[in-house]
C-alpha positions in Angstrom: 1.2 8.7 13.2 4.5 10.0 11.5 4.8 7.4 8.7 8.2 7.5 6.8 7.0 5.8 2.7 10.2 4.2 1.3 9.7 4.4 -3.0 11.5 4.3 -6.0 15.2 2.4 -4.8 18.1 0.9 -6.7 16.4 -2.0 -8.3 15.0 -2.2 -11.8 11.6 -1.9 -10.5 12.3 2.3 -9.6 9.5 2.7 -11.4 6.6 0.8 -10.1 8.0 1.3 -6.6 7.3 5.3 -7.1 3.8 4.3 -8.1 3.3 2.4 -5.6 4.4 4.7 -3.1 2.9 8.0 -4.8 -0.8 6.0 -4.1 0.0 4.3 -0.6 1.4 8.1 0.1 -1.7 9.7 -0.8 -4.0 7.4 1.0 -2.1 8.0 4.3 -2.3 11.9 3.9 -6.2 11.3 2.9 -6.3 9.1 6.7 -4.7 11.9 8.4 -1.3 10.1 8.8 2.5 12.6 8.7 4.0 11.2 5.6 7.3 12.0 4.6 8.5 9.9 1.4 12.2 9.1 0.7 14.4 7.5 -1.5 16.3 5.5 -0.5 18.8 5.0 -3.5 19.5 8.6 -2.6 18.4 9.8 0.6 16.1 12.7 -0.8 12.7 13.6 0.4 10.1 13.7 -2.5 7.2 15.7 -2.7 4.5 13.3 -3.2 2.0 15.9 -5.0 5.1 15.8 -7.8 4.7 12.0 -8.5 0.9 12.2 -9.4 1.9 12.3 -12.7 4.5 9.5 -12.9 3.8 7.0 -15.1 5.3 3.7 -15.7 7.2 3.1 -19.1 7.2 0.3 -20.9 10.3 -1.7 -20.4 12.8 -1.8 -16.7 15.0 1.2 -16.3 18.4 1.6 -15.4 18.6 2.5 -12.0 20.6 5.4 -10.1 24.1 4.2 -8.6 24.8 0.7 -7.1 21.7 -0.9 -6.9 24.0 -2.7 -3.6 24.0 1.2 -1.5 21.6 1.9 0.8 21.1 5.7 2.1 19.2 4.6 5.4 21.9 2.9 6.5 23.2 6.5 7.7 22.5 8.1 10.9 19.5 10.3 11.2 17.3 9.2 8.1 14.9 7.1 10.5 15.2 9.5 13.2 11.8 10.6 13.5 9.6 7.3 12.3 7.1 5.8 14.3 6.7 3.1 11.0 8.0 3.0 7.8 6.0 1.6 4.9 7.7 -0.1 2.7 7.1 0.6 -1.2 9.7 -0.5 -2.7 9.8 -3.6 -5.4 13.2 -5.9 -6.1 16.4 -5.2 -5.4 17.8 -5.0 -1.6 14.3 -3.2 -0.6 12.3 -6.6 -1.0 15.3 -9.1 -0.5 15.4 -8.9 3.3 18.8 -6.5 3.2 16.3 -3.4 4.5 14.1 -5.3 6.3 17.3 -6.6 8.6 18.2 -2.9 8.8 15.1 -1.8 10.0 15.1 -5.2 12.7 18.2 -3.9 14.0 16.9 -0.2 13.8 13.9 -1.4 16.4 11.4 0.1 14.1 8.3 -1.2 12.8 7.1 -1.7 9.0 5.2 -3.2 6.6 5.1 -6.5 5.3 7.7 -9.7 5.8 10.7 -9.7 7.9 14.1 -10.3 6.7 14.2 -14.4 6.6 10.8 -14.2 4.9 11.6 -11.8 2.3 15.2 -13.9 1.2 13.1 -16.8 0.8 10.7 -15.6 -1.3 13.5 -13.6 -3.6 15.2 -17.0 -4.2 12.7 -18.4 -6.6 15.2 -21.8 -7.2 15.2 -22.1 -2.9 11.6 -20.9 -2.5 10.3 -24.1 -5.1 12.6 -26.3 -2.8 10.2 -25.5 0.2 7.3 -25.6 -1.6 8.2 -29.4 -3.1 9.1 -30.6 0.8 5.9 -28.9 1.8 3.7 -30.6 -0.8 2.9 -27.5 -2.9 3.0 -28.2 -6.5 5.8 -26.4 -8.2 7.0 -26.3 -12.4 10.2 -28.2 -12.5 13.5 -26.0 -12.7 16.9 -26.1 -12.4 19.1 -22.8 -11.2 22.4 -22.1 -13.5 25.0 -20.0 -11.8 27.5 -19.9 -14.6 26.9 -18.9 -18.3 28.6 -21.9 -19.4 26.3 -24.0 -17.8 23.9 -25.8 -20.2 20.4 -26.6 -19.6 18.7 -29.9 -20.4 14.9 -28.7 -21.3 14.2 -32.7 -21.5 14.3 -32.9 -18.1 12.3 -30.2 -17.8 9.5 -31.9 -20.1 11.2 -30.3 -23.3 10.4 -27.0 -25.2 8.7 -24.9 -24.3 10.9 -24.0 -21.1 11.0 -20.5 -18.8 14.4 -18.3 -18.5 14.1 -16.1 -15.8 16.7 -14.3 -13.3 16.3 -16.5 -10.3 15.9 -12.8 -7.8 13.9 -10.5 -10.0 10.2 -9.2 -10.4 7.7 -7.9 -12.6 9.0 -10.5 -15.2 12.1 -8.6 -15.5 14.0 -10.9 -18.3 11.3 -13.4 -18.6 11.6 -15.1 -21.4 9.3 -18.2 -23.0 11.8 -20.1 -25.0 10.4 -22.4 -27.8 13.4 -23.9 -29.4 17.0 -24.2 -29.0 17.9 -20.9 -31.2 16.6 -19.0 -28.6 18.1 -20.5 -25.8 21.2 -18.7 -26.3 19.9 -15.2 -26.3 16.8 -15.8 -23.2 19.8 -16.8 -21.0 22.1 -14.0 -21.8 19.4 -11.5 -21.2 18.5 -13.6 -17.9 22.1 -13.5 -16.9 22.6 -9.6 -16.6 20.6 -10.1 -13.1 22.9 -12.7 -11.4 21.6 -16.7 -11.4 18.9 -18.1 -14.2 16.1 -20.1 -13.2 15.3 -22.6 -15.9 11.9 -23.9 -15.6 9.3 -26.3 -17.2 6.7 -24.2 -18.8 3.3 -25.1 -17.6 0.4 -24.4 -20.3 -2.7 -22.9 -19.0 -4.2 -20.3 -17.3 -2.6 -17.4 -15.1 -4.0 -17.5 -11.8 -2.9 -15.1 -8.5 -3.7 -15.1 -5.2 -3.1 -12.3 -2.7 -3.0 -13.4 0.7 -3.7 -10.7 3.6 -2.7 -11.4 7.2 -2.8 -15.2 6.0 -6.4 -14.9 4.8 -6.6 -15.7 0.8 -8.4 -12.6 -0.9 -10.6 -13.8 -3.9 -8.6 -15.6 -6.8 -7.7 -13.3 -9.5 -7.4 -14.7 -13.2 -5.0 -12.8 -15.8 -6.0 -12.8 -19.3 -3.0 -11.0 -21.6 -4.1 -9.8 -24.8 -1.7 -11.4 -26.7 1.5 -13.2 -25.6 1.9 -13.7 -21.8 2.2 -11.7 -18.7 5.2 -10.0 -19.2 6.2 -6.2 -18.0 4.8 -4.7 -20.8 1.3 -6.3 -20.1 1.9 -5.8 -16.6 2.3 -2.0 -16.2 0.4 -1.0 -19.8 -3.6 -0.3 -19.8 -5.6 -2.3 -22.1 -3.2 -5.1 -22.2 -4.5 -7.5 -19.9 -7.9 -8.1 -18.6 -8.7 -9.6 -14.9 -11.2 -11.7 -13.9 -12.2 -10.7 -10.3 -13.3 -13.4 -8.7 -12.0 -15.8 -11.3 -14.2 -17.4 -13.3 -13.3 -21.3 -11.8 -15.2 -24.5 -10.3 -15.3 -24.0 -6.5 -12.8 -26.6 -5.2 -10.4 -25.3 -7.9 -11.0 -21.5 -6.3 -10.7 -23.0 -3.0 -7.3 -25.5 -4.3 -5.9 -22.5 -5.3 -6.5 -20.1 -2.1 -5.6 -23.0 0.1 -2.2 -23.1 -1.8 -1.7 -19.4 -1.4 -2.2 -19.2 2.2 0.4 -22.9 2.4 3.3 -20.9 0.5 2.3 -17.5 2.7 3.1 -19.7 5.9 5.7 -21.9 4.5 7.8 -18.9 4.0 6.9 -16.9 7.3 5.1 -13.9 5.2 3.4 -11.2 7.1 1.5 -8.7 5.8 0.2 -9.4 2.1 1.9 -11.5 -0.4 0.9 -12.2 -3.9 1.0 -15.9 -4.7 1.4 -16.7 -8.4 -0.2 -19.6 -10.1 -0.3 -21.4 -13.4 -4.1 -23.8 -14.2 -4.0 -26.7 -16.3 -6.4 -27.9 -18.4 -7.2 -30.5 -15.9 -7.2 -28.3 -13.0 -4.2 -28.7 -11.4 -3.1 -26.0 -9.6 1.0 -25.1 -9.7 2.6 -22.7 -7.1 5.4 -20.1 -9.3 6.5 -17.9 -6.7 5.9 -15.3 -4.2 6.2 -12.1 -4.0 6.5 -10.5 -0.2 5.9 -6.5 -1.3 2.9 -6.7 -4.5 2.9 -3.4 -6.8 0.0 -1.1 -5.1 -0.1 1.2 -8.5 -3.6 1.4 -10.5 -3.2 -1.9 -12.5 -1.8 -3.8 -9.4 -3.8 -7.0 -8.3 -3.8 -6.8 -5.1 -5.9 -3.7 -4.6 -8.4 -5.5 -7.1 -8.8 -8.6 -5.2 -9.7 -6.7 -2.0 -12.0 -4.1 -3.6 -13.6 -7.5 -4.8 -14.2 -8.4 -0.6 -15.1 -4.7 0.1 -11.8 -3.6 1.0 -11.0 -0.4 -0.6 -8.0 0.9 -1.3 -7.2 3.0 1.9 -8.7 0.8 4.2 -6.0 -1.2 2.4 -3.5 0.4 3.3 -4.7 1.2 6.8 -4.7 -2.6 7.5 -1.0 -3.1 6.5 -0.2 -0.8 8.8 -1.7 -2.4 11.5 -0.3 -5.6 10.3 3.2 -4.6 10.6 2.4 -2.9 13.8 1.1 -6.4 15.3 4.1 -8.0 13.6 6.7 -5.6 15.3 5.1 -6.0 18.8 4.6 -10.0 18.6 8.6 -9.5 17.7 9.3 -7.7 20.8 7.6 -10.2 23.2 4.2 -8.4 23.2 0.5 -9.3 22.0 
């Protein structure tokens, strides 16, 4: 199959999107597939043998031109597709701008469609349908001015979470403990649009990937020190994974129940990554979700299906037919 790999983009996560792409690339080459990779922030081919040695840094980068253009949206960069795979993280490659391109292109790819993926982006209108559906969510409240003040006592006092309500890989995340750093968090937060203030729920770190609306195994995330920001994120040795988590059985099953709920609620297809914070207690509460999960070495996703026998290409192979079965139920077929 001629399989056009979309990496890298306009959004801060350039990075992890080349990753991802370099090793879903390189598993469709292995499986026999035509891969061409492109960028679409500028329209130029890449060599995928040339990105084996990319590596992530250690904070976002800046990324080339107006993270608002989009290349494909020329003539003649599609031409030849039969699918496109879709590697890119944040920005207008995961917010449903590219995946209403490609709709209106009448060519098939990976993961959610374009309603699906704005949902999920909006973390402030996401936690809205998860609260009407019954998933428990941390309470927030979105600011869209930076003269707005939050209350954190209606938010169950400090600690409180300042994040950009559209970004990924905790982009700006900030865990605020008092009211001197409240200030700085949400001017940080700010330089990526609306803030997401949000009651900080102690516990463990919990993630679910959910695969063609089947939960995969619960993974737990264990930070070496502080929490799971993008340094321990995209840095070996600074987080360790429990794979399958280390949790009673109806909490396991609480929590993949959950995952698959916010999966549906939102109209996902393909895999999704649920995110989840466990109280002492056991309750489970639903974060957010993201609609295209990093596929790099570190990512969780991989891990959780290597931990049901699923190995990384076969992986890959089933995304594709995923998006395959998604584009023909689209078109009226079975």
């Amino acid at each position: 199959m001629k399989i056009l790999v979309l990496m890298g983009g306009s959004s801060t996560e350039r990075s992890i999107s080349l990753s991802t792409g370099y090793g879903v690339s390189r598993a469709l080459v292995d499986r026999g597939h035509e891969v061409t990779a492109v960028d679409p922030a500028t329209g130029e081919g890449l060599e995928i043998e040339s990105l084996e040695t990319h590596r992530i840094g250690s904070a976002p980068e800046s990324p080339p031109g107006d993270e608002r253009s989009l290349v494909l949206a020329r003539p003649g960069a599609m031409d030849q597709a039969e699918m496109i795979f879709v590697a890119l993280h944040g920005g207008i490659g995961e917010d449903g701008t590219l995946q209403a391109l490609l709709d209106l292109a009448g060519i098939p790819y990976t993961g959610s469609g374009m309603l699906s993926s704005a949902l999920a982006m909006d973390k402030a209108l996401a936690k809205t349908m998860f609260r009407a559906a019954g998933i428990p969510t941390p309470r927030g409240r979105l600011l869209t001015r930076k003269d707005e003040v939050p209350d954190p006592g209606a938010l169950g006092g400090f600690p409180v979470v300042v994040k950009p309500n559209k970004q990924g890989s905790s982009v700006a995340v900030h865990i605020v403990q008092g009211p001197e750093s409240m200030e700085t968090a949400l001017e940080d937060a700010f330089r990526y649009g609306p803030v997401l203030v949000e009651e900080f729920i102690p516990g463990r770190e919990l993630t679910v990937a959910v695969l063609g609306g089947k939960a995969l195994p619960v993974v737990e995330i264990i930070p070496e020190d502080g929490f799971y920001d993008f340094v321990h994120k995209y840095s070996k040795g600074q987080t360790r994974y429990e794979v399958p988590a280390k949790l009673a059985e109806p909490v396991a099953r609480e929590a993949e129940r959950l995952g698959e709920m916010a999966f549906g609620i939102l109209g996902c297809s393909g895999v999704a990554r649920v995110d989840f914070r466990l109280t002492e207690d056991g309750n489970v509460f639903c974060l957010e979700v993201n609609t295209i999960p990093g596929m790099t070495e570190t990512s969780l996703v991989p891990m959780a299906a290597e931990a049901t026998g699923l190995g990384y290409q076969d992986l890959v192979e089933r995304l594709l037919e995923l998006g395959q079965e998604r584009y023909r139920r689209r078109r009226g077929g079975k």
